[in-house]
C-alpha positions in Angstrom: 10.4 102.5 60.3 12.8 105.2 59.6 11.1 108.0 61.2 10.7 105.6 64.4 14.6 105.4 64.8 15.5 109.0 64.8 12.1 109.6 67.4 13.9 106.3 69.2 17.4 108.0 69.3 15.6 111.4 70.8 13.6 109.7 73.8 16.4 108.0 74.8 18.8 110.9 74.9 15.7 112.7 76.6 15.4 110.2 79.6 19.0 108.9 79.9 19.6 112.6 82.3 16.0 111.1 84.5 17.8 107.6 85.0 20.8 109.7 87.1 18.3 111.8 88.6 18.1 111.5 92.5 14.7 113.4 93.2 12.0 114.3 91.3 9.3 116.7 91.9 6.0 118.1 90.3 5.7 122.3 89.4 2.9 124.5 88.9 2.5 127.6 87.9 0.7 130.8 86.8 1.9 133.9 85.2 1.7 136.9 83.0 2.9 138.1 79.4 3.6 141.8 79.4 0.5 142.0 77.6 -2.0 140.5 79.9 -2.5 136.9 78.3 -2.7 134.1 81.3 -0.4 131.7 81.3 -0.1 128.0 83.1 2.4 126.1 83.1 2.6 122.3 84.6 5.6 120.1 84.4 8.2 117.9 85.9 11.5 118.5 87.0 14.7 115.9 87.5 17.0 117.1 89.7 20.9 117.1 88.7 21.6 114.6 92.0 24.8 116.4 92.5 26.4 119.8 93.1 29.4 122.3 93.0 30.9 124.7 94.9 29.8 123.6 98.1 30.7 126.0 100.9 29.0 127.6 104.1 26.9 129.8 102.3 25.3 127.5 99.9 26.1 125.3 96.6 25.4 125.6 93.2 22.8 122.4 92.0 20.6 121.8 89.7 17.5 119.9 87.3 16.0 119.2 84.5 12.3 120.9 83.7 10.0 119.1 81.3 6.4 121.6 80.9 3.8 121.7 79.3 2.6 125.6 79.1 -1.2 127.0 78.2 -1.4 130.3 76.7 -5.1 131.7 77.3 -6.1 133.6 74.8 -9.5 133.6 73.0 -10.2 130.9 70.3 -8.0 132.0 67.9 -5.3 133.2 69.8 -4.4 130.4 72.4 -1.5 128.3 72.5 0.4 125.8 74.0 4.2 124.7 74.3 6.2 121.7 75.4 9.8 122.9 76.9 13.1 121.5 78.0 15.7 123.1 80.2 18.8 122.2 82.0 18.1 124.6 84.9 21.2 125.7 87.5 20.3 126.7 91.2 22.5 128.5 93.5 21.0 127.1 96.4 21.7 129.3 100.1 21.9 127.7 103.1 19.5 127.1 105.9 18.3 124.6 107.9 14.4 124.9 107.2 14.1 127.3 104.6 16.5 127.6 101.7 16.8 130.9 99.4 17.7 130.0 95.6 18.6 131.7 92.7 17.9 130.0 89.2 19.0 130.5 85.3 18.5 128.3 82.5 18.7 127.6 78.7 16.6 125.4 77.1 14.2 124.3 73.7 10.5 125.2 73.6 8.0 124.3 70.4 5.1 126.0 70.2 1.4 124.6 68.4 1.3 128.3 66.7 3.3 130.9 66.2 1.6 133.4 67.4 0.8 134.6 71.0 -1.2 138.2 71.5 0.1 140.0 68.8 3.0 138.3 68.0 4.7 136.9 65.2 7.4 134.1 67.1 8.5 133.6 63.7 8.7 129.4 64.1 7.2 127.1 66.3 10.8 125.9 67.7 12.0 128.7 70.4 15.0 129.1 72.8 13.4 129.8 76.4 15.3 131.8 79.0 14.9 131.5 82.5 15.7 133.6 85.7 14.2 133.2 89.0 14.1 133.3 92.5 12.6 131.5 95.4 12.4 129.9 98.5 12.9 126.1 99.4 11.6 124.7 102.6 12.1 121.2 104.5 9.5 118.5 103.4 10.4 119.1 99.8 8.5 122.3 99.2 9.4 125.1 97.1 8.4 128.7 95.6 9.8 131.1 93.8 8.9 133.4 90.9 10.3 133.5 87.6 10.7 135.1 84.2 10.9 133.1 81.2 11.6 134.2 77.6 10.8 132.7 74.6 12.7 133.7 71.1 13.9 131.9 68.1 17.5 133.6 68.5 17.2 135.0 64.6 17.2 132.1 63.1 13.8 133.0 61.9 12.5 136.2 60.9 9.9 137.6 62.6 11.3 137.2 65.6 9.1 139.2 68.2 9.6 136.6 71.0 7.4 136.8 74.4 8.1 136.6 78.4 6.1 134.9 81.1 6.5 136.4 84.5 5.1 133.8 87.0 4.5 132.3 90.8 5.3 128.7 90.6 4.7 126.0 93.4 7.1 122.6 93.4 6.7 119.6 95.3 9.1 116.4 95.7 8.0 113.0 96.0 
């Protein structure tokens, strides 16, 4: 019972930031490590439901990203993660297409921890995010992104690995 209370407390910090979210949409995508291993990536995204800095040229908005991420590799080498990110868009304006830029900070754990030939150190990792993309009326969206994965030195090794990848989003 008293591991159930401390998993309770986590879920519901986890989905109070969905109950204020306005849209929701569904992300795919596939990508790269600098060494060649495939990765894909599907997951979920909240978004913020308001933004800032509203002007002629754009605003600044963003979501929440919840993924689940495959890491090819052959049977002993393939992984997966579970991530979490509060994600920040600067979002251009347009009337049918919309540029965006994108940065984020978020928690990753990993199944192993190692990818290629890399030692992440622990399975819990910080990811980074950059990207850039395109938003068009309907509720469609793509963009490309990098995403880094380290442990921030809390943990020694601490090779860390990037994603570089195409990603597809659609609201409903």
């Amino acid at each position: 019972m008293k591991k159930l209370i401390p998993l309770g407390l986590v879920a519901a910090l986890c989905t109070a930031p969905f109950a204020a979210a306005h849209a929701m949409g569904v992300t795919g995508a596939v990508g790269v490590t600098g060494e060649s291993t495939m990765t894909y990536r599907l997951g979920l995204q909240f978004d913020f439901g308001t933004s800032w800095l509203q002007s002629s040229t754009g605003r600044l908005t963003g979501y929440w990203d919840a993924a689940y991420t495959y890491w090819e590799g052959d049977e002993s080498a393939a992984n997966h993660s579970l991530s979490f990110s509060p994600v920040f868009v600067y979002e251009f304006s347009g009337e049918s297409v919309k540029p965006y830029i994108e940065a984020g900070i978020g928690i990753a754990g990993f199944e192993s921890t190692e990818i290629e030939d890399r030692d992440l150190g622990s399975s819990f990792q910080f990811e980074d995010r950059l990207g850039v993309g395109l938003r068009f009326a309907g509720g469609h969206e793509v963009g490309i992104r990098a995403l880094h994965y380290s442990n921030a030195g809390l943990k020694n090794p601490n090779d860390g690995v990037e994603s570089y990848a195409v990603h597809y989003r659609m609201d409903f």
